[in-house]
PARO-620726 format. One record per residue: residue in one letter; x, y, z of N, C-alpha, C, CB in turn. Coordinates in pm, whole numbers, plus 32768, in hexadecimal, padded with zeros to 4 digits. Each point is the difference from the previous one (the first is absolute). Glycine has a CB too. Layout:
residues N
AXYZXYZXYZXYZ...
***
This chain:
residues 110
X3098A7D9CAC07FD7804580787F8180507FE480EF800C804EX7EB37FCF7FDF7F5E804F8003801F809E80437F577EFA803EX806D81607FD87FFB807480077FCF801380777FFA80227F2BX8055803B81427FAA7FF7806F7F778016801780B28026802DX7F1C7FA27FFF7F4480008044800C7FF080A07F7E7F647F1EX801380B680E57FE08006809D80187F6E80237F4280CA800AX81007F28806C801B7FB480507FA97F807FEC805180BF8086X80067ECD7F177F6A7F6E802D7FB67FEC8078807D7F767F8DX7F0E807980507FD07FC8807B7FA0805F804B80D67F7D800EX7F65811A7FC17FAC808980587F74800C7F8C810A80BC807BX7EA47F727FE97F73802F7FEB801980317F637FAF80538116X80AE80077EFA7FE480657F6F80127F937F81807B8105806BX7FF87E937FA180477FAD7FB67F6E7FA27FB98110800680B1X7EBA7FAD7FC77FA97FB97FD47F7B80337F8C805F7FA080EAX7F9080E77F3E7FB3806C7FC180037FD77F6C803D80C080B0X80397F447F4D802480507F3E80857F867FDD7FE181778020X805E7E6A8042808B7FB67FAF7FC37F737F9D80C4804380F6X7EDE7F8B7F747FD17F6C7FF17FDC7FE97F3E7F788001813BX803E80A07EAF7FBD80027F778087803C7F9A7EDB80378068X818B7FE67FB5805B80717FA4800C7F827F9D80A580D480AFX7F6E7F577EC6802F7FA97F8E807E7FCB800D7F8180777F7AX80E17FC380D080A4800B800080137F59801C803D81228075X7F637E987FDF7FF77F9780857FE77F7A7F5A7F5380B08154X80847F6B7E437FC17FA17FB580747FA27FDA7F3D809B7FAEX80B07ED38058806D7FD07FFA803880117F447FB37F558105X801780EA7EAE802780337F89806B807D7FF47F1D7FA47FD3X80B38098807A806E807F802B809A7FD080537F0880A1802AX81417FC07F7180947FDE804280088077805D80897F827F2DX7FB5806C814C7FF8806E805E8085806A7FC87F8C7F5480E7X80BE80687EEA8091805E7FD67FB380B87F8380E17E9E7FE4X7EA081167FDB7FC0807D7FD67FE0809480317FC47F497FBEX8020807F80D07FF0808C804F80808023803B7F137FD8803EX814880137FB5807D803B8024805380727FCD7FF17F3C802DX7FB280AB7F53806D806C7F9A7FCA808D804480127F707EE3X8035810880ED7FE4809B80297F8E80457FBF80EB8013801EX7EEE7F987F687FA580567FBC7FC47F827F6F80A381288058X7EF07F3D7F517FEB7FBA7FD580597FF77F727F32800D809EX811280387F5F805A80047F8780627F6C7FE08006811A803BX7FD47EA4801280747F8080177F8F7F787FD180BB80788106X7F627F267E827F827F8E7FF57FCA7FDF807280587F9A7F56X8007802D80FC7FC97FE080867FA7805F804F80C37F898002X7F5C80F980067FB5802F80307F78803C7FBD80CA80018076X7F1A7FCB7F0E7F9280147F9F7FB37F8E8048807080617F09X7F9F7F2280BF7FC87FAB80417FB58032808A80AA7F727F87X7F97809680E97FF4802380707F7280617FE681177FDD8050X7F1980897F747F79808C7FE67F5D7FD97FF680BD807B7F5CX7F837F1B80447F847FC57F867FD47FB58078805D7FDD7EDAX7FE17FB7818E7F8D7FA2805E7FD58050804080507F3C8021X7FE2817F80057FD5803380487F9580377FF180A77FF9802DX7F4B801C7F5A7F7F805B7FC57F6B7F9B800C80B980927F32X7F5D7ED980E97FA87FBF80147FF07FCF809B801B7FDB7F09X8022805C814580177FE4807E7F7C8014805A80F5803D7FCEX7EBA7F9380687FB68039805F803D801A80837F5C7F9F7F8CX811A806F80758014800C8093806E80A87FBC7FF77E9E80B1X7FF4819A7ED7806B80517FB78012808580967FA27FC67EA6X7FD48072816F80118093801880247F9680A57F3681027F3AX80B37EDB811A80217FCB8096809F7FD0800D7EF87FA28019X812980467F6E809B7FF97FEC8036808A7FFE7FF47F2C7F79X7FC8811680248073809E7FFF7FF18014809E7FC780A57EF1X7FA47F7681247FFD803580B880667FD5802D7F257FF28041X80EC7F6C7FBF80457FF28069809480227FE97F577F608046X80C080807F5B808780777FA18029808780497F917FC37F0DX8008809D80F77FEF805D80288028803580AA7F687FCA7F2BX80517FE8811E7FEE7FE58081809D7FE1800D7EF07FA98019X8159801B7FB0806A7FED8017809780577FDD7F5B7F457FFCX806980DA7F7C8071806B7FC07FEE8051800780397FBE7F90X7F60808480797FFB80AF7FE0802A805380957F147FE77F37X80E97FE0811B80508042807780807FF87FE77F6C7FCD809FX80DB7FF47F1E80908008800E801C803D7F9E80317F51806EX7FAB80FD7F32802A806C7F9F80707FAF7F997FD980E180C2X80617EB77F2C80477FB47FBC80207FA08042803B80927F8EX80237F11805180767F8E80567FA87F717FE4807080B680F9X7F3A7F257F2C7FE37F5A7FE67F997FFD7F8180127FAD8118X7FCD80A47EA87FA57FCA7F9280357FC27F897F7C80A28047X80417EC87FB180567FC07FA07F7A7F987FBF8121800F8094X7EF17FFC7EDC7F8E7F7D7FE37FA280607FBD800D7F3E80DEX7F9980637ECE7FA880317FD67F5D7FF4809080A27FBC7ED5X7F2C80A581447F7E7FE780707F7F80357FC78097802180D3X7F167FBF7F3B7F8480287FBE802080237F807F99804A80C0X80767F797F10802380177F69805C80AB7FE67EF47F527FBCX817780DD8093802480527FEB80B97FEF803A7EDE806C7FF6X814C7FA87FA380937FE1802E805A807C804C7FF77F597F2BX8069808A80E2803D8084808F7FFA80857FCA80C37F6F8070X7F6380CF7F267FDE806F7FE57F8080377FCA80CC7FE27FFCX7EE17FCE7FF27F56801580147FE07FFF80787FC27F9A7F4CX8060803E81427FDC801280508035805C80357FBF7F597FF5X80A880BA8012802680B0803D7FF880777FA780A77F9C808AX7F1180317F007FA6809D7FE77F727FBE80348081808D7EFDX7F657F3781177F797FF0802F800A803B80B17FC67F0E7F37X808180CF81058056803880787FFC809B800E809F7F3C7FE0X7FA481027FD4800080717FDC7F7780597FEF80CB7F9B7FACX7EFF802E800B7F7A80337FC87FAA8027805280147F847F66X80137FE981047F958005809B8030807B80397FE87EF7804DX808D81107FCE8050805D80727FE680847FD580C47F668037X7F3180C57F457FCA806A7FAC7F998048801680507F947F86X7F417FFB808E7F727FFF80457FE6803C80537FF17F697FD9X80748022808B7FD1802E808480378086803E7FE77F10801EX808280EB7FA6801B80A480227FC980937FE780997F827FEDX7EF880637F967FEB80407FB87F3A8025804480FD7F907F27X7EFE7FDA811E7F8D802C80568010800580987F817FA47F4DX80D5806580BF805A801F80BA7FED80A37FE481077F1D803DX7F0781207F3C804C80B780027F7280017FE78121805E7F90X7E717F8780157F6B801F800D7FC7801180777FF07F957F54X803E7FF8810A7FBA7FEE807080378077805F7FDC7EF47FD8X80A480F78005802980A0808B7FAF807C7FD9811E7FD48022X7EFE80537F507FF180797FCE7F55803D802880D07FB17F34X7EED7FC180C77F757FF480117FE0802C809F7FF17F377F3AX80458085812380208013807E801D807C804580397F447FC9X804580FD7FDE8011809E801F7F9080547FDA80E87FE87FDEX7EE980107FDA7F7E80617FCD7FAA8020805A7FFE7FA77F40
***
């Protein structure tokens, strides 16, 4: 089972899916399934990712998809980052943005 991506066929898909390494008929798709990269399979997986030109349009679309739901469907290795690399990467964002939401008020009240 491949890892969810944007919808075949949609604008965004054709963008970035067409080029991802995952698609090479050398690659076993069962690689990106694992949770992380601690698993062979999911080494493999890392390593086509790191040569991926389609690497960072995969996390996006990773992103776009998981990071609103704060947990529950992230599964697989995506942009070369497996589920608990991505929800600290998740995190990190949300960190951010909160952190320039209280700049921006504080800035505002002044």
């Amino acid at each position: 089972m491949k890892p969810r991506m944007t919808a075949p066929g949609s604008a965004a898909d054709s963008v970035w899916w067409s080029r991802a390494l995952c698609l090479h008929p050398a690659a076993d798709p069962t690689w990106w399934e694992h949770d992380g990269p601690g698993h062979p399979d999911g080494k493999k997986a890392v390593t086509w990712c790191r040569a991926c030109p389609a690497k960072a349009a995969c996390l996006a679309d990773a992103e776009r998809f998981e990071r609103p739901q704060k947990s529950g469907e992230r599964t697989g290795i995506r942009g070369g980052l497996g589920v608990r690399e991505r929800a600290a990467l998740y995190r990190r964002k949300d960190e951010a943005d909160k952190a320039a939401a209280a700049a921006q008020d504080s800035g505002a009240a002044a």
